[in-house]
N, C-alpha and C positions, 0 to 999 in steps of 0.2 A: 656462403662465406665459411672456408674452415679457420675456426679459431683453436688456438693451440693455449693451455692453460700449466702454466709451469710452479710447481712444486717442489721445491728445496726441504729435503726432509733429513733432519738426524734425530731419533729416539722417539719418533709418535707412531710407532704403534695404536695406542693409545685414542687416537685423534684419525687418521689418515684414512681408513674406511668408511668412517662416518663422513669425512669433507668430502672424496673422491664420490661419492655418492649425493652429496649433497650438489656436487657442481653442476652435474650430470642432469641434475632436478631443475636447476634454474637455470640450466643454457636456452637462451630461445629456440624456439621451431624452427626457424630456418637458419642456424647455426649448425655445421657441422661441428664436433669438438674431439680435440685430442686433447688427452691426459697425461703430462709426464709425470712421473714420480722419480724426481733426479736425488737418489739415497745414497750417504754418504760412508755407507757399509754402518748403519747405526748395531748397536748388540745388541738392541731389542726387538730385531729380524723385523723391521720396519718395510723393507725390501720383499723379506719374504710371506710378508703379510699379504703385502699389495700383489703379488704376482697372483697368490693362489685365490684371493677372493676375485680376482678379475681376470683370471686364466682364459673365458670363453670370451673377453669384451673386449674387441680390437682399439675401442676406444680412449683404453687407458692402457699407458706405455711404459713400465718399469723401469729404470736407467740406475744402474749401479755405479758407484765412485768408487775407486781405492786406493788412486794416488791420488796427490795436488787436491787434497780435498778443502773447504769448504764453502760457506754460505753464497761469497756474491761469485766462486768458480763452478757452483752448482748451478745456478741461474745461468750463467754464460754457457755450458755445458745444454739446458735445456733450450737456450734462444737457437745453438747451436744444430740440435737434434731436431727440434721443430720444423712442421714443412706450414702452419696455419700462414695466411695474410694478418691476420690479426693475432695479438701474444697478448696472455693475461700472466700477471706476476701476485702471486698472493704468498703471503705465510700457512703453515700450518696447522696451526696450533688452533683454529678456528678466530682466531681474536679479527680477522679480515672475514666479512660475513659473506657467502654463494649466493647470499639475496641480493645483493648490490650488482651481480656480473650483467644481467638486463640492462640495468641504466646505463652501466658503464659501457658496455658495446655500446649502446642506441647512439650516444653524443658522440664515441669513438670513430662514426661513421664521415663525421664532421672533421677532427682533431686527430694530432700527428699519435700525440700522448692522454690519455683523459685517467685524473689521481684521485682515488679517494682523500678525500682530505676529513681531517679531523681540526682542521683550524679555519675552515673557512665558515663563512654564517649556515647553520645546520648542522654542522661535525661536532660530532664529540669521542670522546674514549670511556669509559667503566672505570676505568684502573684511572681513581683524580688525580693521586701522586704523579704517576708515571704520566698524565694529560700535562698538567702543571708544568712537571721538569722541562719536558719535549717543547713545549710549549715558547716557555724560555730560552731557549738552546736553537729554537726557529727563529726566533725574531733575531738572536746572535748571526743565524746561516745568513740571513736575509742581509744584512749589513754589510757581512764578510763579502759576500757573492755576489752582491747588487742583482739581486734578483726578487721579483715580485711574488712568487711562489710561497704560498704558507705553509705547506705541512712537505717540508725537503727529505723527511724519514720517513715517511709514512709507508711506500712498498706497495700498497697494493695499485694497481694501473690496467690499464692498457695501452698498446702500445700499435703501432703499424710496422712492419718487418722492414718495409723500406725505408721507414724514418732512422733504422738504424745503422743502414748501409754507409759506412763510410767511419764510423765510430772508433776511434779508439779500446778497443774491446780490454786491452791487456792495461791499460792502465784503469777503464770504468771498474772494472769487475775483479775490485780487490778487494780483500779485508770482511767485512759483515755488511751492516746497513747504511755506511755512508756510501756504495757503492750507488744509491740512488739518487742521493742531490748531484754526485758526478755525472748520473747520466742526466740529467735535468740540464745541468750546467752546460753540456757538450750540443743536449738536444738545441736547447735557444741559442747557443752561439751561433748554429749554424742554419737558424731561421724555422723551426721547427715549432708547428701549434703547440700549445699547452696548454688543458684547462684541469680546472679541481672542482670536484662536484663532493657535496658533502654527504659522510659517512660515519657510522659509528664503531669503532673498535671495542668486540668484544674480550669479557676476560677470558685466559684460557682455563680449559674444563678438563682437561688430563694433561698428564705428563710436566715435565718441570722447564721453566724458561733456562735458554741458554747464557742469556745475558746478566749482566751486572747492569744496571744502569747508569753509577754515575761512572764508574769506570768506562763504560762504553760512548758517552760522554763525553769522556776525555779524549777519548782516542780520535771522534769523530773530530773534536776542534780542534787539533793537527791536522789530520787529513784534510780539513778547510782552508785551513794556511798557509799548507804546503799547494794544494791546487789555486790558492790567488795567489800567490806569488809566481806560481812558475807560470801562470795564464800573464802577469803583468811582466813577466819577463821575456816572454815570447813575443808580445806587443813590443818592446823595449830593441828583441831586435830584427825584427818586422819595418821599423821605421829606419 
């Protein structure tokens, strides 16, 4: 089975040789693995980090960005460049742990999608604040979306290449991290397994988060509003 393991990277230097190695460590035996590293031209030669510590390793795949850059265009860009049957979606920054990638193929062998979750019985987060907020702000998605899913931020998964076929690509894969309850949203609409196996998110150990939290926040509970409403308007004129 080649699984293909995608990497949205701006300014980890820091972080990205240690993960890229770390995934490498806990892909199972009989997984073939590609490594993207989709860099967003960061200035702290993140790119160039990765090329030369993994110059003789076919198994990890450098990809530079320069325009239409970032986060959920980065992820589109590597589902894009990817040739695995199987896609993993993780952060960088290590806070999504390379320990968990075993479990997650194993059930994925079953399921369309399989989520680390940090809200289901077993999950948790490091960062309480930041479990807390999220926390509350899921049980809002869950409402807004009428969807049973608990942790709709969370990012890291796996995924089947052909559960994605058909997908709205240009509208999922916008903006930052709400880019993942849309594809959740788009996956079940169109009858696609879902499970969430519980995980714990580390804190990060180099380099600085790009996020604001409550601002990001914000923005996600528009980007909710605007996808139910234009979903109930479609049904609206569907009938």
């Amino acid at each position: 089975m080649k699984v293909s393991v995608i990497l949205p990277t701006y300014n980890e230097a820091g972080n990205i040789v240690a993960l890229v190695k770390a995934i490498l460590e806990n892909m199972p035996a009989e997984a073939e693995p590609e490594v993207l590293v989709v860099d967003d031209n960061s200035p702290d030669d993140t790119y160039r980090l990765v090329r030369e510590a993994f110059t003789d390793d076919r198994r990890v795949v450098p990809v530079l960005r320069t325009t239409d850059r970032g986060f959920a265009k980065s992820i589109r860009a590597g589902i894009e460049k990817s040739s695995g049957d199987c896609l993993i979606v993780m952060d960088t920054d290590f806070t999504h742990d390379p320990v968990e990638i075993p479990r997650l193929l194993h059930v994925g062998k079953v399921y369309d999608l399989v989520s680390g979750s940090r809200f289901c019985p077993g999950g948790r987060m490091q960062d309480t604040a930041h479990y807390l907020a999220s926390l509350a702000f899921n049980w809002m998605l869950r409402v807004l979306l009428r969807t049973q899913v608990q942790d709709n931020l969370g990012g890291y998964f796996t995924v089947r290449r052909a559960a994605l076929e058909g997908l709205p690509f240009d509208i999922v894969f916008q903006g930052y991290g709400e880019y993942y309850f849309r594809l959740l949203y788009f996956l079940l609409r169109r009858g696609r397994t879902i499970v969430e196996l519980p995980a714990t998110y580390l804190v990060r150990t180099a380099g600085q988060s790009k996020s604001r939290l409550f601002n990001m926040l914000f923005r996600y509970f528009w980007a909710a509003v605007s996808l139910r409403f234009a979903a109930r308007n479609h049904r609206k004129r569907a009938l």
